[in-house]
C-alpha positions in Angstrom: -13.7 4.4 -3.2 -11.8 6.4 -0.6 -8.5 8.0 -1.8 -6.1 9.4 0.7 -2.3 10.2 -0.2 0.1 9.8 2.6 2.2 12.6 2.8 5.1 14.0 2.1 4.4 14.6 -0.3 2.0 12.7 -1.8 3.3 10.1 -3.9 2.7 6.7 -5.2 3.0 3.5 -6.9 3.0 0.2 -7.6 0.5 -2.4 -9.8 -2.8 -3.7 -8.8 -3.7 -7.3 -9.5 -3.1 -10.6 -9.4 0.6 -11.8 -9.0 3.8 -10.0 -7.0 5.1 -6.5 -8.6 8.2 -6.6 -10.5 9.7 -3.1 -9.4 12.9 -2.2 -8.8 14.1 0.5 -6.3 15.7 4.1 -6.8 19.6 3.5 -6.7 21.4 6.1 -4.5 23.4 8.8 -5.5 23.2 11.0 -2.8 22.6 9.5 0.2 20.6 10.9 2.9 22.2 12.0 6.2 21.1 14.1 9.6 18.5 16.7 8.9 16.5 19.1 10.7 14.1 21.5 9.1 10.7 23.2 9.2 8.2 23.6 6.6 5.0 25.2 5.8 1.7 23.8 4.4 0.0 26.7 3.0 -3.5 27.3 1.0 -4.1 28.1 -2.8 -4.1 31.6 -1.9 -0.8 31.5 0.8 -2.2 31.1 4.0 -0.2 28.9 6.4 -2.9 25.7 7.6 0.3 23.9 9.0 3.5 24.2 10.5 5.7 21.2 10.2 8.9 19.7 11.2 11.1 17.7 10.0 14.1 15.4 11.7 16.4 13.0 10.2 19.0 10.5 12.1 21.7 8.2 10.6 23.0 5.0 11.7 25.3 3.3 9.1 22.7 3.1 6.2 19.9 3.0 8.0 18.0 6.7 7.7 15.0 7.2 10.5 12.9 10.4 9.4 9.6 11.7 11.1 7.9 14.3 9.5 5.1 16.1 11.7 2.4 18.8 10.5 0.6 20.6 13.6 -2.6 21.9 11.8 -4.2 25.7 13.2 -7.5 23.7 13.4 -5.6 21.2 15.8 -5.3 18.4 13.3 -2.2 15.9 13.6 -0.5 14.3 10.6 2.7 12.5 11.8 4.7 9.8 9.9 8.0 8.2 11.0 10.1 6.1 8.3 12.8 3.8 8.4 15.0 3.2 5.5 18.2 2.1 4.0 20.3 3.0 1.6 23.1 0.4 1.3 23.6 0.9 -2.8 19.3 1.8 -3.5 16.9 2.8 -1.2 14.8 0.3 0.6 11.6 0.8 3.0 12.0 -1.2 6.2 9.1 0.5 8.4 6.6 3.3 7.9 3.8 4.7 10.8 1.7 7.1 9.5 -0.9 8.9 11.4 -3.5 11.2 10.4 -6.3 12.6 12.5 -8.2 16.0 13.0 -10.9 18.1 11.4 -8.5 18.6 8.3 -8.7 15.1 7.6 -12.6 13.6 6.8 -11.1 10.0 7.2 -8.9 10.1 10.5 -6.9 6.9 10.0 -3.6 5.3 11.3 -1.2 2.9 9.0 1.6 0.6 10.2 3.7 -0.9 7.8 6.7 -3.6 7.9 8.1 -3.8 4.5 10.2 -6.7 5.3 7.9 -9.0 6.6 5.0 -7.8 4.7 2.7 -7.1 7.5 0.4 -4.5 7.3 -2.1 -2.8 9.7 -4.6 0.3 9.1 -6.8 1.7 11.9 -9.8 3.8 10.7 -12.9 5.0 12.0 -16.6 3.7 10.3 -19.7 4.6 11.4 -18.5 6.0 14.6 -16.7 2.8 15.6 -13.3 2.1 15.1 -12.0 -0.9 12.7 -8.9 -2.2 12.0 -7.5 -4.1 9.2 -4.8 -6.5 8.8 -3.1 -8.2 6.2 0.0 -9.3 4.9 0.8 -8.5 1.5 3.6 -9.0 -0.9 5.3 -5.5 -1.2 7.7 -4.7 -3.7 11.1 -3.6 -3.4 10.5 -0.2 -4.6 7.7 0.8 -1.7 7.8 4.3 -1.9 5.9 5.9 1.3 7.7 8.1 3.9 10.5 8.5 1.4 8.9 10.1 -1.8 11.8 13.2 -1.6 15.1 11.0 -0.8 13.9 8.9 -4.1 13.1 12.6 -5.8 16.4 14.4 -4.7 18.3 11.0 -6.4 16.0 10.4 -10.2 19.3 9.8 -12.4 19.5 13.3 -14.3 18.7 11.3 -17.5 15.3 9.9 -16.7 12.3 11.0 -18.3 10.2 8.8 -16.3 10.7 7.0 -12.8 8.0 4.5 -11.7 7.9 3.8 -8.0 5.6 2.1 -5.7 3.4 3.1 -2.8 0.9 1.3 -0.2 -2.6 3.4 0.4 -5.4 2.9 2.5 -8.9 3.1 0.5 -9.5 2.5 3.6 -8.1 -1.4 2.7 -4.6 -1.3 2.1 -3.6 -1.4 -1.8 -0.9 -1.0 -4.2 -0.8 1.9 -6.9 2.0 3.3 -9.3 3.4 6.5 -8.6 5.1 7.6 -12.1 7.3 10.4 -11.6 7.8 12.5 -14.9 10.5 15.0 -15.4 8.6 18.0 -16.7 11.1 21.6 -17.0 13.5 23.4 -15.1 12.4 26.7 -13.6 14.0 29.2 -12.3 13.6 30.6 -8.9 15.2 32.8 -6.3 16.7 33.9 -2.8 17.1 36.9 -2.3 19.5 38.4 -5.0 20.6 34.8 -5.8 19.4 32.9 -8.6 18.7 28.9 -9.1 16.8 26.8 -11.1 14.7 24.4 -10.3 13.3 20.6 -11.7 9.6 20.7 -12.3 8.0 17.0 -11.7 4.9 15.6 -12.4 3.8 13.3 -10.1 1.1 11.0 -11.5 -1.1 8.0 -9.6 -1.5 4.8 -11.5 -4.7 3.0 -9.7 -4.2 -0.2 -11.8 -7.0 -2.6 -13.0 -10.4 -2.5 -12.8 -10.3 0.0 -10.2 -8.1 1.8 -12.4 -10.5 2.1 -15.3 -13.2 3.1 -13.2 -12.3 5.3 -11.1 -12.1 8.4 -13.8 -15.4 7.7 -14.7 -16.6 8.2 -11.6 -14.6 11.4 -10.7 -11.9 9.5 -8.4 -8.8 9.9 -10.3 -6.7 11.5 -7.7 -5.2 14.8 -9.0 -1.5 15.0 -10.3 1.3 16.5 -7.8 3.9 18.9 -8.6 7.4 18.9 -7.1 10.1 21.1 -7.9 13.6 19.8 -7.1 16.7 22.0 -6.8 18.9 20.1 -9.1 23.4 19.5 -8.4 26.2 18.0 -6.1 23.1 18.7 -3.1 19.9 18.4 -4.2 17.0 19.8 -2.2 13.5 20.3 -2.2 11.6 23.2 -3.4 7.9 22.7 -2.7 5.4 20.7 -4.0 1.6 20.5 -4.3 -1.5 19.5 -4.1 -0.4 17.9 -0.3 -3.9 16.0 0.4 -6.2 14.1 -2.1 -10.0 14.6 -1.4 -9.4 17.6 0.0 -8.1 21.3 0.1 -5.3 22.2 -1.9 -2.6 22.7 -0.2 1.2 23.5 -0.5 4.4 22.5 1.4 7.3 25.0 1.2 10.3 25.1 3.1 9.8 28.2 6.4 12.6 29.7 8.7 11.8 30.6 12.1 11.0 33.9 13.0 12.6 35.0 15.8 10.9 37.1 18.8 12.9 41.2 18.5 14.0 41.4 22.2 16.2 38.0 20.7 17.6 39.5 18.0 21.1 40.9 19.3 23.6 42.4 17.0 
């Protein structure tokens, strides 16, 4: 069984078998507004494989966010979310796209949270196949918005369960449990912060579930650390890609050209 994560980190959720999920979504304390930044994907030992960029509109309560990694090898992954946040945060659309020589299973997902219909492109064989379903999805769907639900865990919580949808390459359910771990310090410069540790840990669920560690396909726990406060941001986090090379997103700047730089 294929495992792919879909990124952002990363994250997910949900319960595998028979019936609907009983889930309930992360409620919002601080809402998400515009956003540009750039981050970096880098090795286990600090070499840059990605450059990405992130860009986040508003409209009322509806948040749109695309998050896009251009690879050194020429690999693509790009995934552009819709969501609300009218009291908790609700999934209305996510389009994920993942293709390149970083990626052993190129694939493409479209999902409609609110009428259920799902879509997953993916290549076997050398021939590309696509499969569609329609699937009850809970209300607590996690993908394309792991770190808005991250940046708002109620200080309190030990544990946060959310849901995600991943492509095996059929689309499934999992459980994303989100445990709150230590806080860590950290620093810029001469300024000093402190940090939330979270472990991020993927429920399978059912027979699949029991299985899959006996056969080595557990996927690998996440870590995300989460400048706590009045604005929470994100740190980094890691490992970004399941089946793969580890790999590590942290926030970049942009280095500027010197004939730019004017005093």
């Amino acid at each position: 069984m294929k495992q792919r994560v879909c990124a952002a980190l990363l994250l997910l959720a949900g319960q595998v078998g028979g019936g609907p999920l009983q889930a309930e979504s992360v409620a919002v304390l601080h809402p998400e507004g515009v956003v540009r930044g750039f981050l970096f994907l880098k090795s286990v030992d600090g070499v840059v494989v990605a450059d990405g960029d992130l860009s986040q509109s508003l409209r009322g309560d509806r948040v749109t966010s695309r998050l896009v990694f251009h690879f050194r090898d020429g690999s693509l992954q790009d995934e552009n979310a819709v969501l609300s946040q009218g009291g908790r945060f609700q999934l209305s659309s996510d389009h994920l796209v993942q293709r390149g020589p970083s990626f052993p299973d190129p694939m493409e997902i479209w999902i409609d949270a609110t009428s259920g219909q799902v879509r997953v492109r993916h290549r076997e064989e050398g021939k590309e196949k696509t499969i569609e379903e329609r699937m009850e999805l809970p209300s607590d769907l996690a993908n394309g918005m792991v770190l808005p639900l991250m940046k708002n865990i109620a200080p309190g919580a030990v544990a946060t369960t959310v849901s995600m949808l991943v492509a095996t390459p059929k689309p499934r359910l999992v459980k994303l449990v989100i445990t709150r771990v230590a806080d860590e310090p950290f620093s810029v410069g001469r300024a000093s912060y402190s940090a939330t540790r979270f472990r991020v840990k993927i429920e399978i669920g059912g027979l699949a579930g029991v299985v899959a560690p006996l056969l080595g396909k557990q996927p690998k726990d996440t870590a995300v650390w989460i400048l706590g406060g009045d604005a929470p941001g994100f740190v980094k986090s890691g490992p970004f890609f399941q089946g793969g090379p580890v790999w590590r997103m942290e926030l970049a700047a942009p280095d500027y050209p010197r004939a730019a730089v004017r005093p």
